[in-house]
N, C-alpha and C positions, 0 to 999 in steps of 0.2 A: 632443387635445393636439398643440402643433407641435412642431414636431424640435427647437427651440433650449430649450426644457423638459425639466427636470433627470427627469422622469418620463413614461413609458411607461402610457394607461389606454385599455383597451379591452373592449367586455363579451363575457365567458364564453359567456353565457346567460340568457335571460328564464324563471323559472318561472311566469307569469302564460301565456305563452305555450304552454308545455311543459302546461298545463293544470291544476296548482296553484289554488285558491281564493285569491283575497286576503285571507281571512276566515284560511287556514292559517299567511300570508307573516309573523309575527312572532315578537317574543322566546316562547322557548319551544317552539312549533310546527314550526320550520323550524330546522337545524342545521347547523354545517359544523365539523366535528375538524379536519379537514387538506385539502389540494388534490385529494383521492380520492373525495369522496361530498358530494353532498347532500339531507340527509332532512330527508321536508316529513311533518307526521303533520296528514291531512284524516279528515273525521268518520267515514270507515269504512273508510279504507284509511293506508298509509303509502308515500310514495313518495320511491323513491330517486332519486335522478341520480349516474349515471355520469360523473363531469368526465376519466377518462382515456380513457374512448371513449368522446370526442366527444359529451357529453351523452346516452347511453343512458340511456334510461325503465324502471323495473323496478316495480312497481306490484302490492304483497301487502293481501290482506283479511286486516286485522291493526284490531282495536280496541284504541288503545291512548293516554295522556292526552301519552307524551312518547316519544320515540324519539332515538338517538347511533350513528354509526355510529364504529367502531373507527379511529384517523387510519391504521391500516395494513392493518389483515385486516379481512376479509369476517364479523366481528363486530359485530352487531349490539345495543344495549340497549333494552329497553322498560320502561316504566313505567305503572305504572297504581293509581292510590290508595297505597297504600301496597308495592305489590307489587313489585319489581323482578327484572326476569328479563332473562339473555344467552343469546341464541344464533349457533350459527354457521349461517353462512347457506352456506360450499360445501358444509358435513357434512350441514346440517339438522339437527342436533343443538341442542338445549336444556344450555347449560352450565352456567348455574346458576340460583336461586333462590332469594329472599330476601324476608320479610315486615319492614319495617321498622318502627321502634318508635312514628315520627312520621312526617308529609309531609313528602316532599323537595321542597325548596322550588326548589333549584338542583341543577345534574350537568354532569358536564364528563370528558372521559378526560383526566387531568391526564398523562398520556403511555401508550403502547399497550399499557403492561399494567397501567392501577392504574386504576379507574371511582371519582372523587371523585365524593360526593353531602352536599350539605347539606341540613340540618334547621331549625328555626328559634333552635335552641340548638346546633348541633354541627355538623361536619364527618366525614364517614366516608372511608374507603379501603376499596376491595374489591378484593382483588388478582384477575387474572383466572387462574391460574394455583392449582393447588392443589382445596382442597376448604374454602377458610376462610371463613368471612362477615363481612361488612365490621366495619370494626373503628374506631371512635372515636378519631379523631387529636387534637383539640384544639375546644375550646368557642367560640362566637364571643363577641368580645370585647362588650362593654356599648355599644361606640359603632356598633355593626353590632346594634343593636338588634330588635324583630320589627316596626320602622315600617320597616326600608330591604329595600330590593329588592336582593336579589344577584342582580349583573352577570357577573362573572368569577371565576375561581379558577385558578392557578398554582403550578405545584411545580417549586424549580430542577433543572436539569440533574444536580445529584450528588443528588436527592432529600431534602436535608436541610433544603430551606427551602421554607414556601406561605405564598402572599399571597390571602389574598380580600378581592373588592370589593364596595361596595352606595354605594347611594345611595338619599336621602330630601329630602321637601321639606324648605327651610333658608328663613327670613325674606328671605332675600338672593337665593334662586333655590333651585338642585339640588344639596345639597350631598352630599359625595364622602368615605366613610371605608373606607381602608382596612384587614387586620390582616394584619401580620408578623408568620412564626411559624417559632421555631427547632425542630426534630424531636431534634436532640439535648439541646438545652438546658430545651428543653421549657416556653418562656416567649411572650408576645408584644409586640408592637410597635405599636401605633394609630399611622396614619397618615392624614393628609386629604387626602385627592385622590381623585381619580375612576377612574386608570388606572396600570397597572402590568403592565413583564413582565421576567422572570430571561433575561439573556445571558452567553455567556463571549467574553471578546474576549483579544486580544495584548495588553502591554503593554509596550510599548518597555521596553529595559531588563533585563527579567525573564524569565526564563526560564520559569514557571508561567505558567497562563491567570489569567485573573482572571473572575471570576464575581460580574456586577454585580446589580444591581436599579436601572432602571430605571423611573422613577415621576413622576408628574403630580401637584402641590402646589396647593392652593387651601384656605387659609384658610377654615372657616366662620367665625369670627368675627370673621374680616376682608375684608368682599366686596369692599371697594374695592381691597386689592390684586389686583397682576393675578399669574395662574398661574407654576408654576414646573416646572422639569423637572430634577429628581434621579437624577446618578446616582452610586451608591456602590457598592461589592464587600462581599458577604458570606460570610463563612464562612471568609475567611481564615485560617491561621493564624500569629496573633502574632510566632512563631518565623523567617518566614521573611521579616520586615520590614513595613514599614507597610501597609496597604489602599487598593486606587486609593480614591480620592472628586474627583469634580469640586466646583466653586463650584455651586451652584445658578445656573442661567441663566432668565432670565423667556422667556415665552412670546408671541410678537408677537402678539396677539391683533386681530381688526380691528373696528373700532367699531361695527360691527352684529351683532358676536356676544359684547356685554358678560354675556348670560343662559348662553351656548355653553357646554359641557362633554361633557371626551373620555368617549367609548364605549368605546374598547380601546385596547391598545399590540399593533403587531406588530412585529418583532423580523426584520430581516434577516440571519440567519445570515453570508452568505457574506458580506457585504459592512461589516460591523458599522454598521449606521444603523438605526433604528426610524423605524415609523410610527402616527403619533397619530389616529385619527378621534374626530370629534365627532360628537354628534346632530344638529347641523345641517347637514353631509355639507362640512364642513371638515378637508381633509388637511395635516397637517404632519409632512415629515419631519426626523430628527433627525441630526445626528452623534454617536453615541455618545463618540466618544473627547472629545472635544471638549464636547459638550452643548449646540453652537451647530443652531439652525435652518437650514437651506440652503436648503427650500423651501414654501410655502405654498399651498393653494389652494384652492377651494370648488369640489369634484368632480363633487355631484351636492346638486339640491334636497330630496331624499328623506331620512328619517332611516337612518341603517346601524345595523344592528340585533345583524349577526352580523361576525366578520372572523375568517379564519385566513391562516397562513404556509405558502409553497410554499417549502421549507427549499430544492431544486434548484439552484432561482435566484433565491431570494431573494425574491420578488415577493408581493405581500399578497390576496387575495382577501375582497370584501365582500359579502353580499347588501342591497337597501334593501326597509324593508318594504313589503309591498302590493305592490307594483308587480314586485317579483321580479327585478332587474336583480342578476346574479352579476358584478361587474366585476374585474377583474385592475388592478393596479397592479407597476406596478416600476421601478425606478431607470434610467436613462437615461443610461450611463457616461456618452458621448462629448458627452453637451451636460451637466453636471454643471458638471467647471471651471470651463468659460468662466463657466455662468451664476452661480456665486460669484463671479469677477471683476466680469464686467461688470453684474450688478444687484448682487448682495451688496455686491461691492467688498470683499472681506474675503482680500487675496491673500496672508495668513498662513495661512488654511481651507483656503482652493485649494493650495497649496505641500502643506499636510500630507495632505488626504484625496485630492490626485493620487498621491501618492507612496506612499500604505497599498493606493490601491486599482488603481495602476498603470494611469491614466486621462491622456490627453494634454489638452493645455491650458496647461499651466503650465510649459513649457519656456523662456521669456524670464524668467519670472518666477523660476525657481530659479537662471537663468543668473548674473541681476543681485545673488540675495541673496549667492549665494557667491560673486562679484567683493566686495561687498561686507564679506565675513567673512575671504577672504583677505585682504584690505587692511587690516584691522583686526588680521590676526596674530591672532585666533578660531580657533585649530585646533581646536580640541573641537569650538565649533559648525557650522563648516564640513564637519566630518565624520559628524556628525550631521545635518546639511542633506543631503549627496550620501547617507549611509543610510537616509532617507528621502523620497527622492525618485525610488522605481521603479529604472529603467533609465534618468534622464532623466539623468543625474551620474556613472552607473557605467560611466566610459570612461575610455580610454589616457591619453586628453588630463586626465583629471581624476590621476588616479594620479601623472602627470610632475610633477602641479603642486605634490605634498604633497613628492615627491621633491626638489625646487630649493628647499624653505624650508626654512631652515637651524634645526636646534635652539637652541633656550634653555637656557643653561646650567641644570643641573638638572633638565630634564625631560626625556622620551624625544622619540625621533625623529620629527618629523612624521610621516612614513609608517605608522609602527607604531602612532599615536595612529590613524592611519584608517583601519589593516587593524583593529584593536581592536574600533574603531565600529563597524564592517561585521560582523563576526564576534559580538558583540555580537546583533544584531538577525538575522542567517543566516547565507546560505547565500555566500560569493566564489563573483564570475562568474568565466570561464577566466582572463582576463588578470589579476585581481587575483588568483588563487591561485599563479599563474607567479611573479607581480613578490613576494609575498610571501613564498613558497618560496627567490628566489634567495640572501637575505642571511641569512635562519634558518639553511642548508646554507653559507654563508659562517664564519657564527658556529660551526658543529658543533652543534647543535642539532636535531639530525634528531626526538627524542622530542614536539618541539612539533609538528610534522608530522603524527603517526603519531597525536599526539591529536587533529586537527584532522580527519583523515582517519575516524578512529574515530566521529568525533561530526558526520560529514558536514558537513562545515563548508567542504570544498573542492571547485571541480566538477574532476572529472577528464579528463584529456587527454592526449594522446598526448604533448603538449611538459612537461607536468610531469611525465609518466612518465624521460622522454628525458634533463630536469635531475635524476631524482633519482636515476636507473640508477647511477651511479658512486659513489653512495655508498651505498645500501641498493637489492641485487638485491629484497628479499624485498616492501619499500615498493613497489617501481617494479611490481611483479607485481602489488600491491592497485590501482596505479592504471593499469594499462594493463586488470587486468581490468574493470577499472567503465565503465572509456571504451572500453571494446570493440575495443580495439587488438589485437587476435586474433594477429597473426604476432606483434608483441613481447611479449606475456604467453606465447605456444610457446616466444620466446629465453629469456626468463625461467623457465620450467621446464627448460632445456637447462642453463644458467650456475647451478640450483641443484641439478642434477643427480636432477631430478626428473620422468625420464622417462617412467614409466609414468603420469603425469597428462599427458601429451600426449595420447596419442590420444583418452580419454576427453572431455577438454575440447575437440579439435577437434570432435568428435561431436559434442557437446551443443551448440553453436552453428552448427553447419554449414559449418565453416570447411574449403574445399579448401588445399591445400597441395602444394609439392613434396618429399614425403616421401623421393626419393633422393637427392636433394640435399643432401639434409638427414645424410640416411645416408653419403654419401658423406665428410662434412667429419666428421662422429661418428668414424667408422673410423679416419681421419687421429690427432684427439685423442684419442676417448675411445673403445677399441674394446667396455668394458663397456656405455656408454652408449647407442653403437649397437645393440649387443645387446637392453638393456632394450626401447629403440624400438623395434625391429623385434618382437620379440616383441608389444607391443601392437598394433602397425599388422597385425600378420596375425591375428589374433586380436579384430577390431574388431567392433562387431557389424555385422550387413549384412554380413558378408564380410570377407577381408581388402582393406588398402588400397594394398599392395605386392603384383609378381611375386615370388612365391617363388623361383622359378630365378635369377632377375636378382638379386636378393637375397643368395642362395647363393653367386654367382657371384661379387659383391662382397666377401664375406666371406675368400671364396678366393682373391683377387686379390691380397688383403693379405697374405695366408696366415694368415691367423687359420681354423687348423683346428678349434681349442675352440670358437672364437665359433659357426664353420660347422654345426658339431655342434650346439649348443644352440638353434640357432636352426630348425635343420632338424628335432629332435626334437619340438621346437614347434609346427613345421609342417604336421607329421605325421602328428599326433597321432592325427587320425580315419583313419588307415591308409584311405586311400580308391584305389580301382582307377588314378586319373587320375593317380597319383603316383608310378604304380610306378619311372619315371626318375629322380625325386628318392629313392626310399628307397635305388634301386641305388648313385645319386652318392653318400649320406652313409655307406654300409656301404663303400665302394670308398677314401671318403677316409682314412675311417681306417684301413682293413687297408694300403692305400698308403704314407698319410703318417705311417707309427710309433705308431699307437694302435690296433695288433691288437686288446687286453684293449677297449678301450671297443666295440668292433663287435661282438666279442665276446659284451660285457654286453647291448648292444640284441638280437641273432640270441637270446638266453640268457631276453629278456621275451617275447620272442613277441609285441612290437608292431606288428610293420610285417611280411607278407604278400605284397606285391605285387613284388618286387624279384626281378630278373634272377637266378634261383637259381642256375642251370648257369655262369652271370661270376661269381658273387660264390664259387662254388663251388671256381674257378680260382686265385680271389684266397687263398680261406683256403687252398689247398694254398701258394700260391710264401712264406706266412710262417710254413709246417711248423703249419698249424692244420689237421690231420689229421681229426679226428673232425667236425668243422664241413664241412669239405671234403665229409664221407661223406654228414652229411646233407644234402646239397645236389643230390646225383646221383642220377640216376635208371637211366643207360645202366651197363650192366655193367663197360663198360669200365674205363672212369673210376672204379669203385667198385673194382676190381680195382689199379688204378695208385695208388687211394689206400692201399689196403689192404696195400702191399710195406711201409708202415712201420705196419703195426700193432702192433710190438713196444712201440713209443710211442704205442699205446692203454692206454685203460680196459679189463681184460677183460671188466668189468658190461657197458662201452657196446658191446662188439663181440659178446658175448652176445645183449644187447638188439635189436642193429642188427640182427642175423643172424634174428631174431625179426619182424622187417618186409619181410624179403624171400621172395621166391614159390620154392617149391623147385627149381625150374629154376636161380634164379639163384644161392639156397644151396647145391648143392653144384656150379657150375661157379667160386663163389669160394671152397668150402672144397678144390678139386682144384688150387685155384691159389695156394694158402696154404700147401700140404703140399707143393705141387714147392720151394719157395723155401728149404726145408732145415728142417733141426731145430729155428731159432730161434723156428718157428710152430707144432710139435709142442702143445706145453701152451698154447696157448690155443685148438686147433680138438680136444682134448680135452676 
């Protein structure tokens, strides 16, 4: 394929090559669930391919009439006569077993945990899970009689709807019935065509997905018309407004393939477009939203027998029989456009499937239609042209332009019709959530924000953060956090006084900081503030994230003695040897600076160990803290100088005291407490 073709086709892999029989390479024999496995079942073995490493060979002596491998796990099915059996192939476990009532005629994993199998009257389900045996979904309908050969089988996305296909000889060629069948309703649907497959796509507008069925039309009783392609949504509910349904659109067919009819439908997920093969190895791909054709072509002379979807990227995988060619298909963004313009010529197709699928090409062409929709005073569909049209329309320059057309009396503001639009179908880029923001917070309107925001409808930034800070701190915190604006979502826990969620959040993101800086302007305004702060910055995990002394020192400088104290008690905590200076400073400030009783209370927990006894010793004597004094000394002297005012002791504690000391030193202070006169009589009795 050349580069200016809307499609990508290159082969996998040859299983002719890989060693495969050609006798093995057709319906039935050969299998592909998903872009994971392919199994070939030859007359005395069963051979796997590995497609995600690189065609690995795996090759079991297994007799067996049909084999599937699982489209996700290492689940394997076999078949034989009426038998059917799973196992798992990392366990080597046999998981289950099951003798069926009749021949399965067809089998399919209609997704990776439910093993469809039909009969020549019925459809089964085997769930793979549990301990259950397959269970009878629905009968085949009279037009899928036991003359047609089932092709396909399909079960939607939310499980409630399967389509099986078949085909049989028709006077006119190979004619195609299919049956739709509701699981809840428990009815069916005949349909005639050949191919069919369930998608969910967007749909402008709606908020819900929609979940189509996609299907190939051909008339048996009318071979002279030509095919059609169907697409409608099923399963709707009523309640929430009408059902997408396209127009039926005919099928370009080309004049040497009037006998041609499709083999499968596959279903590009990411990209919403299907693709049609034929038995003649004719490709056609689809626009689902639309239903128009984009591209056609005749791939390969061989009949395609098997196809599955590589959901990843969208891309289709075929085998052809006999011959064994595994080939890949897939869509071909960057030559797509153009080649709807310039062979299609269909630069309504090109404007809409640039614009869904965010494909260049179509930049002059959106340029011209919205010059032309502005100049016609179109604001609706001008706004709906730029909301879907990528990033190709979503600019400054388009924004100014709704802003300078002036309203119609009676109706809203240009602008707002095409923030509407936008909002509508997603997500506003940066400068359309700004320019929309300004006149909402004009109006006092902050609540339509805060829903816009709620329902990610705006991208976030530092400049919307910046507009909305003056009127909701708590807003501008949701949108500096999302934009990752790290120092102004810190200001914003500071202005909501919600300090202890600083350091936690600097953490969690790894944001460094000038945490004294910070402390330093707290202390100024808010000296609680600084406090809460500081407490968590020393307290951080990993360590703290401030000098504690330097800290301290701040605290004191302001003279915030309380602060000093709670912050140091804080600091503390783990009474550790390296801090014996800081436990001396915070016992010294407050026996100093008039809060005896709180040094007191700490000397009184027996928290803090490391501190200057013999200073702090000095300290409780000059504020008449006598008994503190006492226990602090160890030199006779000093216990003796304390002791001239033991009249204003405890006698318990001077009992007690006298109980801790070595006899030497109790009676050279009980000989020094008896000279000092009578006043000490009754208590060194």
């Amino acid at each position: 394929m050349t580069a200016n073709v809307p499609i990508t086709f290159n082969e996998a892999l040859n299983l002719a090559a890989l060693g495969v029989p050609e006798t093995s390479i057709k319906h039935g024999l050969t299998t592909m669930s998903s872009d994971n496995w392919v199994v070939c079942v030859e007359p005395s073995q069963v051979t796997m391919v590995d497609l995600r490493n690189g065609g690995q060979i795996t090759r079991r002596s297994i007799t067996a009439e049909a084999a599937i491998m699982n489209p996700v796990q290492n689940i394997i099915a076999l078949r034989s006569g009426t038998r059917v059996q799973i196992f798992n192939l990392d366990t080597k476990q046999k998981l289950k077993s099951y003798e069926m009532p009749e021949a399965v005629v067809f089998w399919k994993w209609a997704n990776d945990t439910t093993l469809a199998m039909v009969t020549a009257t019925a459809v089964y389900h085997w769930l793979l899970a549990g301990a259950s045996d397959p269970a009878k979904v629905f009968d085949r309908h009279q037009s899928l009689g036991p003359n047609s050969q089932i092709i396909n089988y399909h079960m939607s996305p939310d499980g409630k709807w399967c389509l099986l296909g078949g085909i049989s000889a028709g006077q006119g060629g190979i004619n195609g019935n299919m049956q739709l069948y509701s699981m809840e309703k428990k009815v069916s649907q005949p349909l005639q065509g050949h191919a069919g497959a369930f998608a969910v796509i967007k749909v402008m507008g709606r908020d819900d997905p929609a979940q189509v069925l996609v299907f190939h039309e051909k008339k048996n009783d009318q071979p002279q018309d030509p095919p059609k392609l169907f697409v409608m949504e099923v399963g709707r509910d009523p309640a929430k407004g009408p059902a997408f349904r396209l127009p039926p659109t005919q099928l370009p067919v080309p004049a040497d393939a009037a006998a041609d009819f499709p083999v499968s439908i596959v279903i590009d997920k990411k990209d919403e477009i299907a693709f049609l093969m034929t038995k003649m190895g004719y490709l056609y791909m689809f626009d689902i939203m639309s239903g128009k054709t984009m591209y056609r072509a005749k791939i390969t002379q061989d009949v395609v027998f098997c196809t599955a979807s590589q959901d990843s990227t969208g891309a289709m995988f075929g085998i052809t029989v006999r011959r064994g060619q595994v080939f890949r298909i897939q869509l071909n963004g960057p030559a797509l456009v153009p080649y709807i313009v310039s062979t299609l010529r269909d630069n309504d197709l090109a404007i809409k499937v640039a614009g869904r699928l965010n494909l260049p090409g179509a930049e002059n062409l959106y340029a011209a239609e919205f010059e032309r929709l502005i100049a016609a005073k179109d604001v609706v569909n001008a706004a709906k042209l730029v909301a879907s049209s990528g990033t190709a329309l979503r600019t400054p320059a388009t924004i100014a332009r709704f802003q300078q057309i002036p309203a119609e009396p009676g109706s809203p503001q240009p602008i707002f019709q095409y923030f509407s639009t936008l909002l509508e179908t997603g997500r506003l880029n940066e400068q359309e959530s700004i320019e929309l923001a300004k006149p909402v917070l004009q109006q006092g309107r902050p609540q339509l924000l805060e829903k816009w925001l709620k329902d990610d409808k705006l991208q976030c930034s530092e400049a919307l953060g910046d507009l909305i800070m003056p009127s909701d701190v708590g807003m501008a915190l949701s949108v500096y956090l999302r934009a990752q604006c790290h120092a102004k979502a810190i200001n914003c826990f500071v202005q909501r006084g919600e300090y202890d969620k600083i350091v936690p959040y600097a953490t969690s993101v790894g944001f460094k900081m000038d945490y004294s800086t910070m402390l330093s302007q707290l202390l100024f305004n808010n000296p609680q503030g600084a406090l809460d702060l500081a407490k968590g910055l020393v307290n951080a995990e990993g360590g703290p994230l401030i000098d504690i002394q330097s800290t301290a020192e701040a605290f004191l400088s302001s003279n915030r003695v309380q602060e000093t104290t709670a912050f140091l008690l804080e600091a503390l905590k783990d009474n550790k040897p390296e801090h014996a200076y800081l436990q001396t400073k915070l016992l010294e400030i407050n026996l100093i600076g008039g809060a005896p009783q709180v040094a007191d209370a700490i000397m009184q927990n027996g928290i803090l160990t490391h501190y200057d006894r013999p200073h702090v010793g000095k300290l409780c004597e000059k504020v008449g803290m006598w008994q503190r004094a006492a226990e602090h000394y160890t030199d006779i002297n000093d216990i003796k100088r304390v002791f001239k005012n033991s009249h204003q002791m405890n006698p318990e504690f001077i009992v007690e005291y006298f109980g801790k000391l070595n006899r030497e030193q109790s009676v050279s202070l009980l000989k020094d407490m008896l000279s000092r006169g009578p006043a000490n009589v009754q208590v060194c009795v």
